[in-house]
C-alpha positions as CSV (number, residue, x, y, z in Angstrom):
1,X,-50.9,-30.6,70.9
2,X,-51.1,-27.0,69.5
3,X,-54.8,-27.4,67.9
4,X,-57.9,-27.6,70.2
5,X,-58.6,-31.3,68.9
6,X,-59.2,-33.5,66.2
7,X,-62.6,-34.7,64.7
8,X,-63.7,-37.1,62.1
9,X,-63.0,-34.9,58.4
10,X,-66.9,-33.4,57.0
11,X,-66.3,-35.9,54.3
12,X,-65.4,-39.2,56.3
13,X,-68.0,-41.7,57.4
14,X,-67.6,-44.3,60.6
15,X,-70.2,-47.1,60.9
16,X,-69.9,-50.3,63.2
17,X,-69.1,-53.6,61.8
18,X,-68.6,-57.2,63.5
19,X,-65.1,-56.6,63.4
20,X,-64.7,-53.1,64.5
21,X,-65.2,-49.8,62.8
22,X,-65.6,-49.0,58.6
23,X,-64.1,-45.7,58.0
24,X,-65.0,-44.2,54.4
25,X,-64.0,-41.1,52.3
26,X,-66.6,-39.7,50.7
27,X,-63.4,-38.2,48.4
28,X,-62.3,-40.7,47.3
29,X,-64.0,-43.4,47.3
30,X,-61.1,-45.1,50.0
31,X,-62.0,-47.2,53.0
32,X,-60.0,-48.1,56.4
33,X,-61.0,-51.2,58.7
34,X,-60.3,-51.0,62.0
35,X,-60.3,-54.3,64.1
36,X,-61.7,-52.0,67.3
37,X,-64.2,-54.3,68.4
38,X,-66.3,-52.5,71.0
39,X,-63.6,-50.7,72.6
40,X,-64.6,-47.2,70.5
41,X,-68.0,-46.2,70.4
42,X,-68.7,-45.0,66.5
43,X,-69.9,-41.9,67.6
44,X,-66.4,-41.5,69.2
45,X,-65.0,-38.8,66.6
46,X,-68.2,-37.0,65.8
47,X,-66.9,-34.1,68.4
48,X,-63.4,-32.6,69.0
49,X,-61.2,-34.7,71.2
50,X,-57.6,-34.6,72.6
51,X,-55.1,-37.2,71.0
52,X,-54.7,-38.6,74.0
53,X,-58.7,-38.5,74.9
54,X,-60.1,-42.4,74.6
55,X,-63.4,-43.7,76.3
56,X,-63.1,-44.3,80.1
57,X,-62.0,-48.1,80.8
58,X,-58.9,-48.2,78.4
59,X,-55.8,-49.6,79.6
60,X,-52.3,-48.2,79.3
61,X,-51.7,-50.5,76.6
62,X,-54.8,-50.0,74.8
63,X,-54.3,-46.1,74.8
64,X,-50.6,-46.8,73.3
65,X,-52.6,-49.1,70.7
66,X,-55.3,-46.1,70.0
67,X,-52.9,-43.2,69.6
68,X,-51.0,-44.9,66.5
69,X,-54.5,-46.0,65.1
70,X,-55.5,-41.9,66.1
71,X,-52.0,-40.9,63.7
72,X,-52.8,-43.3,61.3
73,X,-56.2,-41.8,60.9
74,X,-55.0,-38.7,60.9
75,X,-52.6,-39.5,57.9
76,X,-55.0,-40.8,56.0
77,X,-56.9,-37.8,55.9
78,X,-59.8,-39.8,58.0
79,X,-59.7,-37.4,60.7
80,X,-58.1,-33.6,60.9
81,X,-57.0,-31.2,63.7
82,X,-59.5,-28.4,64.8
């Protein structure tokens, strides 16, 4: 990846839920819910991170899992490259 990372966007929100994490745009109003359970911390995107940066303890599969979720976040305008 050319750009030093990605981060959550200045006007997205991330909160925990039961089922995961709430993502909301502040733009629009538009919200995402992502069925993550415990596996990211909601703090996760608050700093610059490598697409393929996850929290210690994922599996091979899991990381496959969280880079589409990552894209798909990224599509939506949820997160952006620094």
């Amino acid at each position: 990846m050319a750009a030093a990372g990605i981060a959550l966007h200045p006007a997205c929100r991330v909160r925990r839920e039961g089922f995961g994490l709430l993502f909301y745009d502040l733009r629009g109003p538009r919200l995402l819910f992502a069925e993550t359970g415990d596996l990211i911390p909601v703090d996760f995107f608050e700093a610059p991170r490598g697409m393929d940066e996850f929290p210690d303890g994922v599996s091979a599969r899991q990381k496959t899992v969280l880079q589409k979720f990552v894209k798909q976040l990224l599509d939506k305008g949820f997160l952006r490259e620094q």
